[in-house]
BATOR-722953 format. One line per field, with one value per residue (C-alpha): residue number from 1; residue in three letters; chain; x, y, z. Coordinates in Angstrom, 3 decimals, padded with zeros to 6 digits. Example, Ala and Ser with C-alpha at 12.3 -4.5 7.8 and 13.67 -1.06 7.14 Angstrom:
// BATOR-722953
k	[1,2]
r	[ALA,SER]
c	[A,A]
east	[012.300,013.670]
north	[-004.500,-001.060]
up	[007.800,007.140]
//
This chain:
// BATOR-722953
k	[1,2,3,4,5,6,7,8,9,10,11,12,13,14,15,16,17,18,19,20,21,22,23,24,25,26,27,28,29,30,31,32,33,34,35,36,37,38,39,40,41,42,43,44,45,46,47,48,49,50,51,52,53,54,55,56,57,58,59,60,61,62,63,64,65,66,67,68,69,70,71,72,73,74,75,76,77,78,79,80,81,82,83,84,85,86,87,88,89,90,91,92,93,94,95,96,97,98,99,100,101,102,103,104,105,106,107,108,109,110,111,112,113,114,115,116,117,118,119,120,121,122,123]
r	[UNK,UNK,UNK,UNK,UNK,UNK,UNK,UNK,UNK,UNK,UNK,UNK,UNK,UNK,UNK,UNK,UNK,UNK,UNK,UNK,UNK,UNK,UNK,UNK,UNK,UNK,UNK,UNK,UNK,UNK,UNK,UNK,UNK,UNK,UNK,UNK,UNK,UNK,UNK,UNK,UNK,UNK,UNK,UNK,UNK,UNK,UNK,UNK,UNK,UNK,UNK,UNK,UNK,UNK,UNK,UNK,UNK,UNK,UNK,UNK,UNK,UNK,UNK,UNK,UNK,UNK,UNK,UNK,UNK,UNK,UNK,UNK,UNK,UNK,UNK,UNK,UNK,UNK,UNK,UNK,UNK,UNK,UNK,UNK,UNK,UNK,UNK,UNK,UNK,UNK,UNK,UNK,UNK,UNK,UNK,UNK,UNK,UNK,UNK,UNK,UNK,UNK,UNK,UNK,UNK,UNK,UNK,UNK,UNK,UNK,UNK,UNK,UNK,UNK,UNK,UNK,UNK,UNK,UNK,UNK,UNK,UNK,UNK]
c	[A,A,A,A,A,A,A,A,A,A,A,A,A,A,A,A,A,A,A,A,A,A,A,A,A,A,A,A,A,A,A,A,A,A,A,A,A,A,A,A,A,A,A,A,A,A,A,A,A,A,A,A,A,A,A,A,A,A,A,A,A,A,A,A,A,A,A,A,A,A,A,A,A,A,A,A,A,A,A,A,A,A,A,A,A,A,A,A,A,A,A,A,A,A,A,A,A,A,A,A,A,A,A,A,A,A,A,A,A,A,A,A,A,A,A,A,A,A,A,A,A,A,A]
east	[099.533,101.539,102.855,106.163,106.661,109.295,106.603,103.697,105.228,106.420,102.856,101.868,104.598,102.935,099.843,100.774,102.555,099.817,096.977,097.964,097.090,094.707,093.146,096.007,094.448,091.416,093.936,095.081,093.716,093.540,095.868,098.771,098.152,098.304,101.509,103.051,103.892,101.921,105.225,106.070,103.273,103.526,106.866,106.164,103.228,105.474,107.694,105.219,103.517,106.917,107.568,106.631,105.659,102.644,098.982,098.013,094.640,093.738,093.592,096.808,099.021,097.096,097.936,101.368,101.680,100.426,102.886,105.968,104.463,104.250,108.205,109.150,107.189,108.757,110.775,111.079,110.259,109.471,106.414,109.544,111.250,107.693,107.199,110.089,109.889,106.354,106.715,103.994,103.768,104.783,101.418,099.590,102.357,101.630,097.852,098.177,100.147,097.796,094.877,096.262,097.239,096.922,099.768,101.496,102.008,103.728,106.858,107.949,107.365,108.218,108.795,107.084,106.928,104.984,102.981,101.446,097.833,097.472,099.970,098.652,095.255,096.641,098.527]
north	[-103.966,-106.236,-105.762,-107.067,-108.943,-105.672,-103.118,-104.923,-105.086,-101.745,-100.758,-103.363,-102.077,-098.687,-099.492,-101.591,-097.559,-096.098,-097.990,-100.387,-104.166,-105.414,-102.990,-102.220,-104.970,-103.007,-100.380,-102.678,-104.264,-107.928,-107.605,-106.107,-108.436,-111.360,-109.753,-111.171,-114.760,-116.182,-116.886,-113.875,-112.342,-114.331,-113.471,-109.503,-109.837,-111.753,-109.356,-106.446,-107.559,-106.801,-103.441,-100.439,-097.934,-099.916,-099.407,-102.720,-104.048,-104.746,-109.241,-109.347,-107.423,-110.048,-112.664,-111.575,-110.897,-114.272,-115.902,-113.824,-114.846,-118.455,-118.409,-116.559,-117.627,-116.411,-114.023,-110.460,-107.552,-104.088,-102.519,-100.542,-103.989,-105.231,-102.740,-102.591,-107.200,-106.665,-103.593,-101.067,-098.341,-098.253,-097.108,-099.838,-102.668,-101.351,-101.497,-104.531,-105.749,-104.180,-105.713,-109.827,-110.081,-113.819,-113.806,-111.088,-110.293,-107.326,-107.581,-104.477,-100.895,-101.236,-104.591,-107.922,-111.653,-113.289,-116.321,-119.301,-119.045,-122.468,-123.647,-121.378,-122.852,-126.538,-125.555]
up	[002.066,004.116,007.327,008.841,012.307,013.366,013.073,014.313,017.036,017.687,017.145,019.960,022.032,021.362,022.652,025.658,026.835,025.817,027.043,029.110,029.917,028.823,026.596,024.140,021.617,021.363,019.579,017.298,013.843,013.610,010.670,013.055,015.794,013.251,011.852,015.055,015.838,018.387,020.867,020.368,020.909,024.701,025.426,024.960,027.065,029.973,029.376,029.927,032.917,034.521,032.717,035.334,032.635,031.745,033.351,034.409,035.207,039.076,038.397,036.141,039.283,041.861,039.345,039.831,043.545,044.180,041.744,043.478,046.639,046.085,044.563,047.701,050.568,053.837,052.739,054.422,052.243,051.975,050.433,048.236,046.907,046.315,043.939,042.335,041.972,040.401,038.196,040.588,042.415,045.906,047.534,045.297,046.699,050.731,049.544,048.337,051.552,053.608,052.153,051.885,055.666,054.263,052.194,053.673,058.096,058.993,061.262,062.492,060.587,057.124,056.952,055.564,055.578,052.716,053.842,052.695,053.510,052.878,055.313,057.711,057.329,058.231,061.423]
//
């Protein structure tokens, strides 16, 4: 039985909704992961780290915040836009602000500026 590249990767899609990043290739054969070009493969995953209705594991959304931090260092943000930028929930993006006071330093209620901790460490 062969499998074509369309369906593998609606099943992969499937199981990136269902259970999340990064155990969704646990739920799939080797035959339907193969069934997908590598690339491919890639891009759906960059593409799903940024997808809200996906369960994401705790390092790929620090991976994240750190890479949106680093492409927007000083900006001033809300927990709210944070969320919506990295594809979480709201109370996990004011956790996560509330636990990097590194990377991010709260300027009045509500509002954020994200910081370079290495810069900061040179001053």
């Amino acid at each position: 039985m062969t499998l074509d590249a369309q369906t593998a990767e609606q099943i992969m899609w499937s199981a990136l909704r269902q259970y999340g990043m990064p155990r969704w290739c646990a739920h799939m054969s080797i035959i339907e992961r193969q069934a997908i070009p590598q690339a491919r493969r890639a891009e759906i995953l960059e593409m799903a780290l940024y997808d809200s209705t996906i369960e994401k594991a705790d390092d790929i959304i620090e991976h994240l915040v750190i890479r949106w931090c680093d492409d927007h260092l000083f900006a001033h943000i809300s927990h709210h836009q944070l969320a919506i930028e990295i594809g979480i929930t709201s109370d996990r993006a004011h956790r996560l602000m509330m636990a990097n006071p590194s990377r991010f330093r709260k300027i009045q209620r509500g509002l954020w500026e994200v910081r370079d901790p290495r810069a900061d460490r040179r001053i």
